[in-house]
C-alpha beads as a LAMMPS data file, in Angstrom:
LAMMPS data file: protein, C-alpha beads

348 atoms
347 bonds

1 atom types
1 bond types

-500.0 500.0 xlo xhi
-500.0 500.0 ylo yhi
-500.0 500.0 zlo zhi

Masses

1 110.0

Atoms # bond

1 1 1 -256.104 -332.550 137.260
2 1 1 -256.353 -332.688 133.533
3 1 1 -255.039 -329.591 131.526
4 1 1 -254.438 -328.390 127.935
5 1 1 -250.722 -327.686 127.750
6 1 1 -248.987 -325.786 125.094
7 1 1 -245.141 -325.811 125.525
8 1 1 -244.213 -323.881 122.498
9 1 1 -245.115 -321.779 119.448
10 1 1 -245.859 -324.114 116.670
11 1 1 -246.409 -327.069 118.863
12 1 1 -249.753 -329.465 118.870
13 1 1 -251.660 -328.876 122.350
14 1 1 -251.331 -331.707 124.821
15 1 1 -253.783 -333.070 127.384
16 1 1 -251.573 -333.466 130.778
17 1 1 -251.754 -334.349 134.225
18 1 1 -251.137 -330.843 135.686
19 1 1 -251.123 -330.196 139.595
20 1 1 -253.828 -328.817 141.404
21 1 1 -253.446 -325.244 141.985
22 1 1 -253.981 -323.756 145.588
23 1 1 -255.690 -320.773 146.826
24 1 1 -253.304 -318.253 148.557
25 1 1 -254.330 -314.562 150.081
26 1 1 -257.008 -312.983 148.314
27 1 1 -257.451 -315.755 145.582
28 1 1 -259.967 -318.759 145.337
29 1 1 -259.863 -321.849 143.652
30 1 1 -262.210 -322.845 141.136
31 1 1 -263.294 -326.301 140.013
32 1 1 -263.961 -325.557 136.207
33 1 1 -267.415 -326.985 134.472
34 1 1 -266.546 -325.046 130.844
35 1 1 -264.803 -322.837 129.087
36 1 1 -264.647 -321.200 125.326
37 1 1 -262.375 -320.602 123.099
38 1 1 -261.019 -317.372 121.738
39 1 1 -259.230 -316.747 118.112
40 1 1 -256.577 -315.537 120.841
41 1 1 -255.418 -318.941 121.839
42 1 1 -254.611 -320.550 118.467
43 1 1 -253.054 -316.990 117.813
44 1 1 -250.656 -317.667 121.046
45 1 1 -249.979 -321.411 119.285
46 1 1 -249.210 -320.001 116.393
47 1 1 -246.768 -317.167 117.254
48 1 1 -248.974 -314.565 116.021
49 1 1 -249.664 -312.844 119.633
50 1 1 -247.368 -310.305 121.394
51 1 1 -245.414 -311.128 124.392
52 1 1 -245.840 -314.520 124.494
53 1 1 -244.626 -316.562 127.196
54 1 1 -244.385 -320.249 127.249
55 1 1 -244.776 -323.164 128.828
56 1 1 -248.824 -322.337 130.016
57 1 1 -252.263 -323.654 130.307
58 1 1 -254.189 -321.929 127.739
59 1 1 -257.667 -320.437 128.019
60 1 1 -258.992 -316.989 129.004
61 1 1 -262.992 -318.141 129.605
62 1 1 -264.697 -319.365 131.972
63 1 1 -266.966 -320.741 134.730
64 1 1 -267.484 -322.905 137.410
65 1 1 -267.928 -323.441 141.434
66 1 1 -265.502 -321.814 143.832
67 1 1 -264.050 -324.936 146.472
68 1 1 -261.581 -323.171 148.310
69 1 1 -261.086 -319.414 149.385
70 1 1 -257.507 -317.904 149.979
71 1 1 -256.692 -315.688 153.478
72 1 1 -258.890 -312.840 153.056
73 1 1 -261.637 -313.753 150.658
74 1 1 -264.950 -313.377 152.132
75 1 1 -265.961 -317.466 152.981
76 1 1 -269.358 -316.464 151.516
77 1 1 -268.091 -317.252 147.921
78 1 1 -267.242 -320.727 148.985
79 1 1 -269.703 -323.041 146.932
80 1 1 -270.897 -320.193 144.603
81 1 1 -271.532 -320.443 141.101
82 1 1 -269.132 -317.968 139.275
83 1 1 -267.491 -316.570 135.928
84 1 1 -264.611 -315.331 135.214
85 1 1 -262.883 -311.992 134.233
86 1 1 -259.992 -312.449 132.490
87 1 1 -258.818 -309.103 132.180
88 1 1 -256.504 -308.634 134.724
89 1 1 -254.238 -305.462 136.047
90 1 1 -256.084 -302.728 134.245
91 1 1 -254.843 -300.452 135.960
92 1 1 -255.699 -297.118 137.404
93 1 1 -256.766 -295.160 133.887
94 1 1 -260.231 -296.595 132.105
95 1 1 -258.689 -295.156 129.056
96 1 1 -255.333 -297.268 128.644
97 1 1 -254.839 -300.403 130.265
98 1 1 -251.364 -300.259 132.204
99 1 1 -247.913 -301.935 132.053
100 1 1 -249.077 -305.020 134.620
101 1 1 -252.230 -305.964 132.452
102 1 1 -252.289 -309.665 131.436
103 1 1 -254.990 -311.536 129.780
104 1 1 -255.747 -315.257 131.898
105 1 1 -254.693 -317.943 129.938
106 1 1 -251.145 -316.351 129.341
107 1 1 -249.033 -316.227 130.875
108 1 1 -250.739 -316.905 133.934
109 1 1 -252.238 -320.482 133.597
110 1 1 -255.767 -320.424 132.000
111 1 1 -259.126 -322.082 132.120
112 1 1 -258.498 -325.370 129.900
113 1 1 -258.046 -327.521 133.131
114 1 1 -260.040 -328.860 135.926
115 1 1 -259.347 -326.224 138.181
116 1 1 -257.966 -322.346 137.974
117 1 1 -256.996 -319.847 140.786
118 1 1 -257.769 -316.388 140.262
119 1 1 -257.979 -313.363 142.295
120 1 1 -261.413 -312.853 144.124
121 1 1 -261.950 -309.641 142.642
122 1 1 -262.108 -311.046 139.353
123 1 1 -265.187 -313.666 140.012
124 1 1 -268.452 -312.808 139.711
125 1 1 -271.900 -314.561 140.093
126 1 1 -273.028 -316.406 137.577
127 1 1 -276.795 -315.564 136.648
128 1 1 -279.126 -318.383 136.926
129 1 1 -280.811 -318.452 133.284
130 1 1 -277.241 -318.741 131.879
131 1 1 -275.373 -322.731 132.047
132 1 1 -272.179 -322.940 132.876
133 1 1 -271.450 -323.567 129.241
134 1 1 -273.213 -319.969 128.218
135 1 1 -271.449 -317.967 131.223
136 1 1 -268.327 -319.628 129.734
137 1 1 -268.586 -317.894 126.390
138 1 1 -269.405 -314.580 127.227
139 1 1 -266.335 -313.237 129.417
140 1 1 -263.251 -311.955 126.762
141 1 1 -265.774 -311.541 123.652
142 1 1 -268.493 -310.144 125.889
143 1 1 -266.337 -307.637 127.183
144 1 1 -264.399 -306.732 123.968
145 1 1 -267.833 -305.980 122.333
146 1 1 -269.203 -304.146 125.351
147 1 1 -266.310 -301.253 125.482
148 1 1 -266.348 -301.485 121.534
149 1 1 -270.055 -300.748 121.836
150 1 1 -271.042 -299.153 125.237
151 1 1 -267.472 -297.145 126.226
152 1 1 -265.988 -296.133 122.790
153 1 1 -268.428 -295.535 120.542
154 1 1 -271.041 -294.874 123.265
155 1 1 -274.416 -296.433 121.952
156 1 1 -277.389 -294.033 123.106
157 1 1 -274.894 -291.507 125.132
158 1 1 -274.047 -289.312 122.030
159 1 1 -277.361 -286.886 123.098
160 1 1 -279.340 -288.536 120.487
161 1 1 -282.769 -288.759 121.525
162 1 1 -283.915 -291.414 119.047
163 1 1 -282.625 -294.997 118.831
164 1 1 -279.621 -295.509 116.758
165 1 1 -278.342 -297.271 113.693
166 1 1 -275.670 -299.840 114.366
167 1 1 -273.496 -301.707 111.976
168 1 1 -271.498 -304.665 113.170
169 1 1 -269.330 -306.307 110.324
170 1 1 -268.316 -310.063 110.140
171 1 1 -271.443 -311.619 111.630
172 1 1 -270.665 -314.688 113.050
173 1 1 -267.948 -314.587 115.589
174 1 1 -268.296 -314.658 119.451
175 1 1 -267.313 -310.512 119.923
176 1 1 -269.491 -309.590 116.665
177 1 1 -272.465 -311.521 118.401
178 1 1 -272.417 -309.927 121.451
179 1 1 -272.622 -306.745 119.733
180 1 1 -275.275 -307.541 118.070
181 1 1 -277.267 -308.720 121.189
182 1 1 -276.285 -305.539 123.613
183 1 1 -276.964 -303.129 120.700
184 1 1 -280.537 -304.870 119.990
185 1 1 -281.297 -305.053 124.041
186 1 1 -280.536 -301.110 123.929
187 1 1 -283.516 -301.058 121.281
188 1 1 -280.837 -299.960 118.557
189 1 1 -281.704 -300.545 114.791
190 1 1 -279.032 -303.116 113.754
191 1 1 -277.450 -303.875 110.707
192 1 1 -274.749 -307.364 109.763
193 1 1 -272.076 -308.210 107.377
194 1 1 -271.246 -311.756 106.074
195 1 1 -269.213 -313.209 103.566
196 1 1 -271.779 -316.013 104.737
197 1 1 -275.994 -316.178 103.463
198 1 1 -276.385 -318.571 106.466
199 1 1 -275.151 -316.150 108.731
200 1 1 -277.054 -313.151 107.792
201 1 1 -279.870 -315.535 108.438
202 1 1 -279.420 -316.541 111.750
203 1 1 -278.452 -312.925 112.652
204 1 1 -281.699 -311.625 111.489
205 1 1 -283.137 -314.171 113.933
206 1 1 -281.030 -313.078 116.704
207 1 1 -282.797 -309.516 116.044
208 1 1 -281.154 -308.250 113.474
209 1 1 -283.230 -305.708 110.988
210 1 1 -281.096 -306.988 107.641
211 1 1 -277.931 -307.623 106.538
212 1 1 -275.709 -308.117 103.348
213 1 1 -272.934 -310.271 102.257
214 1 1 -269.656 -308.243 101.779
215 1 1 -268.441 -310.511 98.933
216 1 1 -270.855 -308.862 96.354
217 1 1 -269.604 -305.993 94.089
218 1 1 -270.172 -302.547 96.140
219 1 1 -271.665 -304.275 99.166
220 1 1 -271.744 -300.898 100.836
221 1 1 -274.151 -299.232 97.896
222 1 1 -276.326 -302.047 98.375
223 1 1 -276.280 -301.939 101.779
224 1 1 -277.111 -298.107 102.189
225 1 1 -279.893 -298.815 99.860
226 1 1 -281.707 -301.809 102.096
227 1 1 -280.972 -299.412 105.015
228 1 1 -282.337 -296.894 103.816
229 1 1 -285.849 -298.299 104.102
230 1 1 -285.481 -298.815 107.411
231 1 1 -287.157 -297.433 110.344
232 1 1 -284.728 -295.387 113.276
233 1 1 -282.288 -292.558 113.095
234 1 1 -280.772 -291.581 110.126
235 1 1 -282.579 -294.461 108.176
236 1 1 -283.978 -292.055 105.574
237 1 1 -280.165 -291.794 103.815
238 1 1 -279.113 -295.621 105.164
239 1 1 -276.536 -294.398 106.877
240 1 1 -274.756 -295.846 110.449
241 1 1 -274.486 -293.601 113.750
242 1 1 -272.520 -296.650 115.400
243 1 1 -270.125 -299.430 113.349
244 1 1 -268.097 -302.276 114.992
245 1 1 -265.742 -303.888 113.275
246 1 1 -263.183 -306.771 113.640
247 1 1 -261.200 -306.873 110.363
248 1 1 -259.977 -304.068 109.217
249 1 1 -258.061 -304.221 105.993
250 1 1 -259.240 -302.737 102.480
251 1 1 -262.948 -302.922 103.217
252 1 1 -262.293 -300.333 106.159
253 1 1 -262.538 -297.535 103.823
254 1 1 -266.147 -298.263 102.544
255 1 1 -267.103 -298.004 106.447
256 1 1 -266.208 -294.647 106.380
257 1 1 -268.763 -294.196 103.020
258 1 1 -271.769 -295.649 104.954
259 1 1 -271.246 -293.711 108.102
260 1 1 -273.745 -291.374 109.213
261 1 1 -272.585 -287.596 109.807
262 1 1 -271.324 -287.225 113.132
263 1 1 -270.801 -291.241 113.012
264 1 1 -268.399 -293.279 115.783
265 1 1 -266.247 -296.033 114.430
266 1 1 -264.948 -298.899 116.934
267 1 1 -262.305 -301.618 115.997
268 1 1 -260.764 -304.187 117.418
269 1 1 -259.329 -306.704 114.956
270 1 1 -257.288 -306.754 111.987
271 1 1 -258.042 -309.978 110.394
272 1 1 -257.969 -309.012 106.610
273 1 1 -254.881 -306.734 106.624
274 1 1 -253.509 -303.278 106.932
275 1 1 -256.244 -300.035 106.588
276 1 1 -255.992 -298.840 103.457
277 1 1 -257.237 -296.183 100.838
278 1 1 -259.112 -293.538 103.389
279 1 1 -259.756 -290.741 101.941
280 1 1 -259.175 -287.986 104.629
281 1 1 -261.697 -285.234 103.336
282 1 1 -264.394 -288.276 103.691
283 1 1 -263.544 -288.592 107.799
284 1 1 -262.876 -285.185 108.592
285 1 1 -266.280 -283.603 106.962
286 1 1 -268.259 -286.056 108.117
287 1 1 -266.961 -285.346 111.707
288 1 1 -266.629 -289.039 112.206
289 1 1 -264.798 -290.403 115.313
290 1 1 -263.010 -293.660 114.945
291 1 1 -261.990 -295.877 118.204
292 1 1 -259.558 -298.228 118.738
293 1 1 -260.315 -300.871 121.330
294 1 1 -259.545 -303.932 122.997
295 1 1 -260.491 -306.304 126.075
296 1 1 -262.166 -303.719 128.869
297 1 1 -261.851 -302.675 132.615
298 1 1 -263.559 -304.362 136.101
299 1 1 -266.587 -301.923 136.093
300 1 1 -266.884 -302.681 132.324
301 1 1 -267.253 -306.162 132.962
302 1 1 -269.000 -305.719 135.858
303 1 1 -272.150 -303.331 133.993
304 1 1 -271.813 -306.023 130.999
305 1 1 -272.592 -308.552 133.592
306 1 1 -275.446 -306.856 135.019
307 1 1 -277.224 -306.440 131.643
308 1 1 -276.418 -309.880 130.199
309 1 1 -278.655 -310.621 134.031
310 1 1 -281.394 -308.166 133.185
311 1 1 -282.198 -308.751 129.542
312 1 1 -281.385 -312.383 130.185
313 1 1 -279.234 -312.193 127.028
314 1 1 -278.428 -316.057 126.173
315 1 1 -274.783 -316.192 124.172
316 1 1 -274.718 -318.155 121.152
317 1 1 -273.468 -321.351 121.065
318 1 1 -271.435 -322.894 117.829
319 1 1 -270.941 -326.308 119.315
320 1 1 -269.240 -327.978 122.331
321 1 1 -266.750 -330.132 122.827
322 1 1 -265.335 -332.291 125.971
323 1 1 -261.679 -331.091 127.045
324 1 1 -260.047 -334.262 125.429
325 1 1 -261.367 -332.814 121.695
326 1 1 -259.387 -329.962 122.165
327 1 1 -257.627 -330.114 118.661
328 1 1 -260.866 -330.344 117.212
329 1 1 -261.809 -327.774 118.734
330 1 1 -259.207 -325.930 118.056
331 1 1 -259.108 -326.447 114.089
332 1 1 -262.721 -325.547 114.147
333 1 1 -261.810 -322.077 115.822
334 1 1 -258.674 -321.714 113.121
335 1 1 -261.643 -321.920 110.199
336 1 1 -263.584 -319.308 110.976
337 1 1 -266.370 -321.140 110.043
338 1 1 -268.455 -321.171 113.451
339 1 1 -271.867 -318.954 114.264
340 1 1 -270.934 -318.154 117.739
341 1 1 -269.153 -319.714 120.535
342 1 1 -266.708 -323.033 121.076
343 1 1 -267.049 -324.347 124.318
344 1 1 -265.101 -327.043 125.921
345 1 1 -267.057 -329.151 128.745
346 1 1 -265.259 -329.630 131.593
347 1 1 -267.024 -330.651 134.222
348 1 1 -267.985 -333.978 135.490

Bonds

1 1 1 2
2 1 2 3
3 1 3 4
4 1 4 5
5 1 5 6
6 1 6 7
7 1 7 8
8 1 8 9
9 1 9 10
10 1 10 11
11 1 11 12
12 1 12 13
13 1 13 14
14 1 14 15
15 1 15 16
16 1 16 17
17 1 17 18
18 1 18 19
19 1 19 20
20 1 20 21
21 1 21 22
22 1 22 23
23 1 23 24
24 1 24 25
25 1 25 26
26 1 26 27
27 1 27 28
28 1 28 29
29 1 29 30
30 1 30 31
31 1 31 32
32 1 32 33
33 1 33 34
34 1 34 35
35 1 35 36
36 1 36 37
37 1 37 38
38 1 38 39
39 1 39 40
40 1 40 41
41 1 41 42
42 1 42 43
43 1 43 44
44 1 44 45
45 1 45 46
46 1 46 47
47 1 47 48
48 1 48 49
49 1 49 50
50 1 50 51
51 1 51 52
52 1 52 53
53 1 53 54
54 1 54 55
55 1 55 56
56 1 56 57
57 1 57 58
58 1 58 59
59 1 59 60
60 1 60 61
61 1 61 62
62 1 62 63
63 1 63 64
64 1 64 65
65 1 65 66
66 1 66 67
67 1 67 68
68 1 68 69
69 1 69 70
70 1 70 71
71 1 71 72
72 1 72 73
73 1 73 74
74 1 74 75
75 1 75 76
76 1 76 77
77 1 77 78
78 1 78 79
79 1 79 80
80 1 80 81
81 1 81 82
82 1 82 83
83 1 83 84
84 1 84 85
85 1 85 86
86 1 86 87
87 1 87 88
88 1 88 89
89 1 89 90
90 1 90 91
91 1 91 92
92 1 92 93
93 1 93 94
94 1 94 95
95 1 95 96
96 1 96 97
97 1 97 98
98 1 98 99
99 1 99 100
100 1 100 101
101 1 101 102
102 1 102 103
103 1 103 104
104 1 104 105
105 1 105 106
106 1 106 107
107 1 107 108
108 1 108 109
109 1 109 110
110 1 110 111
111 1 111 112
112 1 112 113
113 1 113 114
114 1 114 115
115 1 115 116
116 1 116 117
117 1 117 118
118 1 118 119
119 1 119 120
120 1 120 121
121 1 121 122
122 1 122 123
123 1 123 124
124 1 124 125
125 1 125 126
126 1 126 127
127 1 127 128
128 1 128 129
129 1 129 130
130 1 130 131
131 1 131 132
132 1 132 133
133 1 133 134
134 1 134 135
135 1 135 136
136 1 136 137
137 1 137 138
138 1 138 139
139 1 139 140
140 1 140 141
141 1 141 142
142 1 142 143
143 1 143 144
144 1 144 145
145 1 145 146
146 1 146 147
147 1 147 148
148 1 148 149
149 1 149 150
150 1 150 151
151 1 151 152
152 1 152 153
153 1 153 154
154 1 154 155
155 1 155 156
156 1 156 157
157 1 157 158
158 1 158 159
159 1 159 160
160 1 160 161
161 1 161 162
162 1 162 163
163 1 163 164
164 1 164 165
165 1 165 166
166 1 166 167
167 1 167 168
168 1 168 169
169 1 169 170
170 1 170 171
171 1 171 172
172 1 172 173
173 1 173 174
174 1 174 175
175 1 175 176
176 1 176 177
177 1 177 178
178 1 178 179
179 1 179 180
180 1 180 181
181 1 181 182
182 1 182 183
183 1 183 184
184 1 184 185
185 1 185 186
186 1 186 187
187 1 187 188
188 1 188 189
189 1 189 190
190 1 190 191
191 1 191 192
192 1 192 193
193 1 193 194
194 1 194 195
195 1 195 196
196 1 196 197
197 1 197 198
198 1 198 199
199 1 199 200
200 1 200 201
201 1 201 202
202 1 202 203
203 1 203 204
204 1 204 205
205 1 205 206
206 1 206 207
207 1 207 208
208 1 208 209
209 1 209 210
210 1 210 211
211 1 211 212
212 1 212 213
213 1 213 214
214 1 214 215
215 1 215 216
216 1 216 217
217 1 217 218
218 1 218 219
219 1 219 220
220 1 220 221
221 1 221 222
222 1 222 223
223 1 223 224
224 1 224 225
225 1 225 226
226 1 226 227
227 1 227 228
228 1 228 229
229 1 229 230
230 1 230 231
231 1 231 232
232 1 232 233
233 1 233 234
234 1 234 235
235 1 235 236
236 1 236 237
237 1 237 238
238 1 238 239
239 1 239 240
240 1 240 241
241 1 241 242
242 1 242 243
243 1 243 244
244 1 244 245
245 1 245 246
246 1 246 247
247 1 247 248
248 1 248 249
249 1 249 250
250 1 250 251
251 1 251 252
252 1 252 253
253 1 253 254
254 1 254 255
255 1 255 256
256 1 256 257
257 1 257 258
258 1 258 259
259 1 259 260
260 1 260 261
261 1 261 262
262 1 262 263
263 1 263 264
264 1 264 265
265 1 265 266
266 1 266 267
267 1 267 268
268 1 268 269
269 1 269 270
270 1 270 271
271 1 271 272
272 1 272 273
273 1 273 274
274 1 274 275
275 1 275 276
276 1 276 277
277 1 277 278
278 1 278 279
279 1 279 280
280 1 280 281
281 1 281 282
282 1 282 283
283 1 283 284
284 1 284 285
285 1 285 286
286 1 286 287
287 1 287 288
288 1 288 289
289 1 289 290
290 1 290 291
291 1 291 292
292 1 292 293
293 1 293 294
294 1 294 295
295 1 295 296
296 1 296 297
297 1 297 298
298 1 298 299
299 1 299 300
300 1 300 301
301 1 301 302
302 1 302 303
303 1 303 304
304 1 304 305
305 1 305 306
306 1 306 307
307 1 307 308
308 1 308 309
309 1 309 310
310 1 310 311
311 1 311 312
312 1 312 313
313 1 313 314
314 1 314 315
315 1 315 316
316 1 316 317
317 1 317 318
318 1 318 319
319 1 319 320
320 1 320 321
321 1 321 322
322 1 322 323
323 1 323 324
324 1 324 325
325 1 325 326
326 1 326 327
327 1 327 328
328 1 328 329
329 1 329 330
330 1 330 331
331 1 331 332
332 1 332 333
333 1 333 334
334 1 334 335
335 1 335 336
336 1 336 337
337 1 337 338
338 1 338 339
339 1 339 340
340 1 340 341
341 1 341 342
342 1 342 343
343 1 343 344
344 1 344 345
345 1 345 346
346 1 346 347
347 1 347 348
């Protein structure tokens, strides 16, 4: 089968003739038809990514049609149409994931190849208004922004009877995206930030009520002031009962300023730097709660899943690419540049 190869840290990825993987007990083999990209694979190229072990077949996403079932998998899923979770070993406490968790794609051999085994447990159906290139995007983002959204800062379950205010920073990437959509399907009021005009666009198209680009001079005064002609919760002063954020860094502390009273931070990224300049007095009055998150558990997944079905929630698509454009696609994802999703095609 073909496969994208990485042997080591600081090496160019390689299209190879791998060998096909076999089902044992309680796994099932999966021919591949796509999977997406994550910033977490040209992180594991580049070094930047703990425990990293190499030789592997990179990839953490995606979906396809199950061909062979293991000793002890229910024959049922044998033709179904699945996708993948790729959070694997959580362990026994939702909290904390434990010392056996492992994200596919390493340093267990990933989804960039023709075919994957995984454990059955960790397949689910794929919902019929999604293609195989859709299901493909939405496992490791989808679930990243569901426990950022749904688990730790818990959207609608704070005993507020009114919709909320949500703020999800860096509009534009796969994780942010899928905030955006689950917070608008849960009829929240939703606010963006871009360094990026475009992409404040397209988010207000994706449901978005407004949005404002971080790189002007007190972006967060501005912000509070558009918000505060806005319609739900505590819209009156602008300010956010929910904020998701992916980079950290300087701009962290002006979060804090447009937080509503009571307010619940979530994070799970640190792609401009170190936190800096909090003022304690500003966290500690306001009550706010600030979460620190990553990747998710099975019953996560599974009620991200379910409303992703319901809704019919389509992810967003950047652009796709066959498997042999992988350093394309790769350099693309390295950028930053995309509005959504990289998928690689896979199948025939």
């Amino acid at each position: 089968m073909k496969a994208i190869y990485l042997e080591g840290i600081h090496q160019p990825v390689q299209l190879i003739d791998a060998p096909m993987p076999t089902a044992g007990p309680g796994e099932v083999l999966i021919k591949l038809q796509a999977a997406s990209l994550n910033h977490r694979d040209v992180f594991v190229q580049q070094g930047l990514y703990p425990g990293i072990k190499l030789p592997v077949i990179l990839g953490s996403d995606g979906a396809g049609v199950v061909v062979d079932t293991g000793e002890g998998v229910e024959a049922s899923w044998q033709g179904q149409a699945v996708i993948i979770n790729p959070a694997m070993n959580w362990g026994d406490n939702p909290k904390y994931y434990g010392a056996d968790f492992q994200i596919l794609g390493m340093p267990t051999n990933g989804t960039f190849a023709g075919y994957v085994v995984v454990k059955s447990n960790y397949i689910h159906r794929k919902s019929h208004h999604l293609t195989f290139e859709q299901a493909a995007a939405l496992p490791l983002a989808g679930l990243t922004a569901w426990r950022a959204l749904m688990t730790k800062a818990g959207l609608n379950k704070s005993g507020v009877m009114a919709p909320e205010k949500v703020l999800i920073t860096g509009i534009g990437g796969g994780a942010a995206l899928f905030a955006l959509q689950f917070a608008v399907a849960a009829g929240a009021e939703v606010w963006v930030t871009s360094g990026s005009d475009e992409k404040l666009e397209k988010a207000i198209e994706l449901g978005a009520v407004g949005g404002i680009n971080y790189r002007q001079p007190d972006w967060h005064k501005a912000l509070l002031a558009q918000a505060g002609a806005g319609r739900l919760g505590n819209s009156a002063r602008g300010y956010f009962d929910v904020i998701i954020d992916s980079a950290g860094g300087p701009g962290f502390a002006k979060l804090i300023d447009v937080a509503a009273p009571g307010g619940r931070i979530a994070f799970f990224g640190g792609t401009t730097g170190n936190i800096t300049d909090i003022i304690p007095p500003k966290v500690f009055f306001k009550q706010l709660s600030i979460f620190g998150t990553t990747m998710g558990t099975e019953s996560e997944f599974a009620d991200m899943i379910s409303l992703v079905s319901e809704q019919q929630i389509v992810p967003v698509l950047d652009e796709v690419f066959p498997l042999a454009d992988i350093k394309m696609a790769m350099n693309k994802m390295e950028t930053g540049a995309q509005f959504g999703k990289i998928v690689l095609s896979i199948g025939n």
